[in-house]
Structure formats: structure tokens, C-alpha cells
N, CA, C and O of each residue as an XYZ file, in Angstrom:
280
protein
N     -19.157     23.575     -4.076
C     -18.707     22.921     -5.292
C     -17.182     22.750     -5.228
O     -16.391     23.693     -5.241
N     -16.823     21.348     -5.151
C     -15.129     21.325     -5.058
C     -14.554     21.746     -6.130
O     -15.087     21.299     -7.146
N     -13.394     22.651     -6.363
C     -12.526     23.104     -7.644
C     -11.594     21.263     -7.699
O     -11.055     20.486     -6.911
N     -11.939     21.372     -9.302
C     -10.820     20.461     -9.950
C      -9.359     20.674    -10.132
O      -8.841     21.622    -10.722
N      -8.505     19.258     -9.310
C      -7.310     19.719     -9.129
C      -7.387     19.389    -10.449
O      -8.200     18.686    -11.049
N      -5.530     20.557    -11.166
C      -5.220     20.641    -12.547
C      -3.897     19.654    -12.362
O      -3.046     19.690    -11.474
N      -3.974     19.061    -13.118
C      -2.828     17.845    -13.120
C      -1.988     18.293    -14.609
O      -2.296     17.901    -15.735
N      -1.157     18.973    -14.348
C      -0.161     19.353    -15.387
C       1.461     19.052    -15.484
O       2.186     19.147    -16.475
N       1.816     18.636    -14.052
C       2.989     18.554    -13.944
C       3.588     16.698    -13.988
O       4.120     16.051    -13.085
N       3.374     16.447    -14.836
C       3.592     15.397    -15.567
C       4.718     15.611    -16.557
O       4.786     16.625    -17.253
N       5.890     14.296    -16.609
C       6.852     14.549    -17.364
C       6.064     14.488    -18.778
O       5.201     13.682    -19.127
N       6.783     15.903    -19.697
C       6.365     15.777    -21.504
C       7.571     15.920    -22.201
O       8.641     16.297    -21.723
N       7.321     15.571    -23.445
C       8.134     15.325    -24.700
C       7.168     15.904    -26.059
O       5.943     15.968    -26.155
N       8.096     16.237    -26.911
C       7.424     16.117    -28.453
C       7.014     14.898    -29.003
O       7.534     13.838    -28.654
N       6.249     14.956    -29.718
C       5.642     13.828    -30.418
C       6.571     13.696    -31.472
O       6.944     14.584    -32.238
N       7.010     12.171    -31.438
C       7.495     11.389    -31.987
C       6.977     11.597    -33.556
O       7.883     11.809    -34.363
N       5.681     11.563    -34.050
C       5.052     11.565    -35.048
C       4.862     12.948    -35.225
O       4.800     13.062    -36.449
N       4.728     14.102    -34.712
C       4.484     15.922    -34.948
C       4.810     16.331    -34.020
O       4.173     16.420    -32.970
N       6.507     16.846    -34.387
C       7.122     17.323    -32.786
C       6.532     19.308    -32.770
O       7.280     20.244    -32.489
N       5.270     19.406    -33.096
C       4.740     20.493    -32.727
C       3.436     20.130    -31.606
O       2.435     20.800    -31.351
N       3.737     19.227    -31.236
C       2.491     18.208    -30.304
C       3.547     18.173    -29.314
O       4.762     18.105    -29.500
N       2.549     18.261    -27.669
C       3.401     17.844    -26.766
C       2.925     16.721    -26.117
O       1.738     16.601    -26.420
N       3.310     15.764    -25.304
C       2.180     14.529    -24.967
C       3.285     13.900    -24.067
O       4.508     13.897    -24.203
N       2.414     13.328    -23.031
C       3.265     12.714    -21.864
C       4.126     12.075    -22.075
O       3.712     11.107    -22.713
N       5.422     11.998    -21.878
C       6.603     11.300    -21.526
C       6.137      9.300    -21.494
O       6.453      8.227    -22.009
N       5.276      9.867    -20.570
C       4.919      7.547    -20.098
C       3.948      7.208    -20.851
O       3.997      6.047    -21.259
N       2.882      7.972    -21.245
C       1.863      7.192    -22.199
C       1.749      7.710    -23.616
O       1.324      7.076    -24.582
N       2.142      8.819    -23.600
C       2.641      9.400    -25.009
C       0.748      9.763    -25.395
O       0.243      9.432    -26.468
N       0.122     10.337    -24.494
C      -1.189     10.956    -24.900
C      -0.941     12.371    -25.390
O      -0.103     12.881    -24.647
N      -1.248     13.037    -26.141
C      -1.395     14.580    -26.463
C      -2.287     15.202    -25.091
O      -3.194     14.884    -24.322
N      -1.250     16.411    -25.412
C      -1.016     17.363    -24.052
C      -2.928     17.870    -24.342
O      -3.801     17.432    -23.592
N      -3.151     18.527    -25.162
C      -4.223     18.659    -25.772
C      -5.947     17.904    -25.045
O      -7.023     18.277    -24.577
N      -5.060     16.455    -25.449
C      -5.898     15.440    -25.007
C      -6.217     15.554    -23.914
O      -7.422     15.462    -23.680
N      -5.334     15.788    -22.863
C      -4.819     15.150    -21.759
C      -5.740     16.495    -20.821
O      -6.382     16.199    -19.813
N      -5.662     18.012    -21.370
C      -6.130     18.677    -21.130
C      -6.025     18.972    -19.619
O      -6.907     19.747    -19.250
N      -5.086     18.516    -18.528
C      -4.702     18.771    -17.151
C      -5.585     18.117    -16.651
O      -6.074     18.619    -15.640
N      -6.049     17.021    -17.026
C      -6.588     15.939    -16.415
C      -6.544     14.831    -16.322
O      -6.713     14.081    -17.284
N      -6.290     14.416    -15.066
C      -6.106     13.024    -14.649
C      -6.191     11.460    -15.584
O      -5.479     10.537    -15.981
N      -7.549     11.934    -15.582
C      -8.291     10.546    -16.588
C      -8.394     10.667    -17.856
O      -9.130     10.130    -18.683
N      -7.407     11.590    -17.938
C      -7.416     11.860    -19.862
C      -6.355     10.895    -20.274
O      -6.421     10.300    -21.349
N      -5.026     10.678    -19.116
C      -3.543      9.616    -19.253
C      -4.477      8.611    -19.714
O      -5.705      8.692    -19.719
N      -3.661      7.548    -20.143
C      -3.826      6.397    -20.377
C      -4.337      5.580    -19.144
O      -4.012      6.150    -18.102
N      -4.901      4.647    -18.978
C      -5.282      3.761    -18.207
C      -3.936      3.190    -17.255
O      -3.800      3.086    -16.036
N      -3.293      2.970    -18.067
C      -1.876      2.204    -17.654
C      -0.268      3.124    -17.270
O       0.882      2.767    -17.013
N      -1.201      4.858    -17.453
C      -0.076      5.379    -17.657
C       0.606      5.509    -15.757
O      -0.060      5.775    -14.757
N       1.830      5.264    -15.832
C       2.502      5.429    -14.531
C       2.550      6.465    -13.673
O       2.945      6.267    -12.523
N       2.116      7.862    -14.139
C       2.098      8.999    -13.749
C       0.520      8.946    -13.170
O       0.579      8.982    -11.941
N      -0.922      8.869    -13.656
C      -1.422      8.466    -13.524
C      -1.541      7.551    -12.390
O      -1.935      8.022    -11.323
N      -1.288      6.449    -12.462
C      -1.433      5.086    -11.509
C      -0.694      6.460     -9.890
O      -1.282      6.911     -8.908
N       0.133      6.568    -10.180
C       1.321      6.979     -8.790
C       0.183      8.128     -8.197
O      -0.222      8.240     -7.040
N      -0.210      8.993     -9.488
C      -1.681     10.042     -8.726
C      -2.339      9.437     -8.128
O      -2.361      9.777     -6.945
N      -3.300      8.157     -8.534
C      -4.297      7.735     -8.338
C      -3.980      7.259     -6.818
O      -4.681      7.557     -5.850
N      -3.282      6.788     -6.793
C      -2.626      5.799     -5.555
C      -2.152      6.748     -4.143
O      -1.902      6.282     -3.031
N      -2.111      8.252     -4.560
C      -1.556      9.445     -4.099
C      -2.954      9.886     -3.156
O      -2.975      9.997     -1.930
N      -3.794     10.043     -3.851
C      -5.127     10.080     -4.073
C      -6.087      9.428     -2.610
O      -6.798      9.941     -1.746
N      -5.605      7.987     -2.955
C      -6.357      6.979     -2.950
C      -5.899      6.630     -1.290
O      -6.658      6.131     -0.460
N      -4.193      7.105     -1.004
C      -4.006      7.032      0.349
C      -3.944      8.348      1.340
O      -3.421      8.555      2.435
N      -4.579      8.985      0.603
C      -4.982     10.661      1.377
C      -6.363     10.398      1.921
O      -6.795     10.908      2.955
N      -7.031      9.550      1.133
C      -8.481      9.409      1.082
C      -8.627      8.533      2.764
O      -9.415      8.598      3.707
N      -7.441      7.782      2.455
C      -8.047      6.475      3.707
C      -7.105      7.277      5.040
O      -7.594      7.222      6.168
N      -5.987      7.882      4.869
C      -5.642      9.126      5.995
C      -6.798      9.503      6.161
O      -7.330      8.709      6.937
N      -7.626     10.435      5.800
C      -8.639     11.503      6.345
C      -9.413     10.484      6.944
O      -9.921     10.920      7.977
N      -9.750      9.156      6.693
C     -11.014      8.499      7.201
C     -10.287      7.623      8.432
O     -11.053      6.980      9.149
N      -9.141      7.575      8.659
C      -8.074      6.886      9.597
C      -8.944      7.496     11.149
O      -9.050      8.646     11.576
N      -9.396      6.353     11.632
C     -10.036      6.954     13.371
C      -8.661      6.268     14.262
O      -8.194      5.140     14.100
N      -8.306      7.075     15.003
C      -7.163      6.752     15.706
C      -7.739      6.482     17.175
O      -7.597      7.253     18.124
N      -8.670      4.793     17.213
C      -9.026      4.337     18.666
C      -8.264      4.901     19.726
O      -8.938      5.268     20.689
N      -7.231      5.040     19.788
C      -6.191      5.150     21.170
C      -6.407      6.643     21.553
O      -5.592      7.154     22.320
N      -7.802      7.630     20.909
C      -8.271      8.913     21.324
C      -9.684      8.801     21.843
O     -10.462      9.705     22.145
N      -9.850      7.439     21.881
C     -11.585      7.351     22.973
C     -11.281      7.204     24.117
O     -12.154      7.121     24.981
């Protein structure tokens, strides 16, 4: 069973509207919400996107066959 990475280190701020709320810096989701997970950001959020993309070129490294070793 793979452990879920915790995605916490995301820039935060107080809420604008209840600065006893903490919530991301780029999409302004509650920390709460957000719960150290990825897909809790916003769709559009930049922190987010830069993970995903982080992610997304680790993925195609590991699957990278380097012909010039046959």
C-alpha cells in the first residue's frame, strides 16, 4: 500500500476575511480544506500546477529506457 505524500509546504497567509484561518498564499483555499493535500488547492492554483508537473516529470524519468544500454 503506497503512503500518501503530505503536501504542506506550500506558501500560507491569514485569511483576508478570518485572520484566525490559514489558507494558501496562491489560491487562498483554507489550510483546513486543503488538509496536506494536493487536490484539495485550487485547480489553477500555481503551487499545485508546479507539484503536478514535478510529479508528472519523475513519472516519465522512471519510465525513460535509455536504448544506448541494449
Amino acid at each position: 500500500m503506497p503512503i500518501n505524500k503530505i503536501y504542506d509546504n506550500y506558501p500560507k497567509m491569514r485569511s483576508k476575511i478570518n485572520d484566525e484561518f490559514i489558507e494558501c498564499a496562491y489560491c487562498h483555499v483554507s489550510e483546513i480544506l486543503i488538509n496536506n493535500q494536493l487536490e484539495n488547492h485550487a485547480i489553477k492554483c500555481p503551487y499545485r500546477k508546479d507539484q503536478e508537473n514535478f510529479i508528472q516529470s519523475n513519472k516519465e524519468y522512471q519510465n525513460f529506457h535509455d536504448w544506448s544500454e541494449d
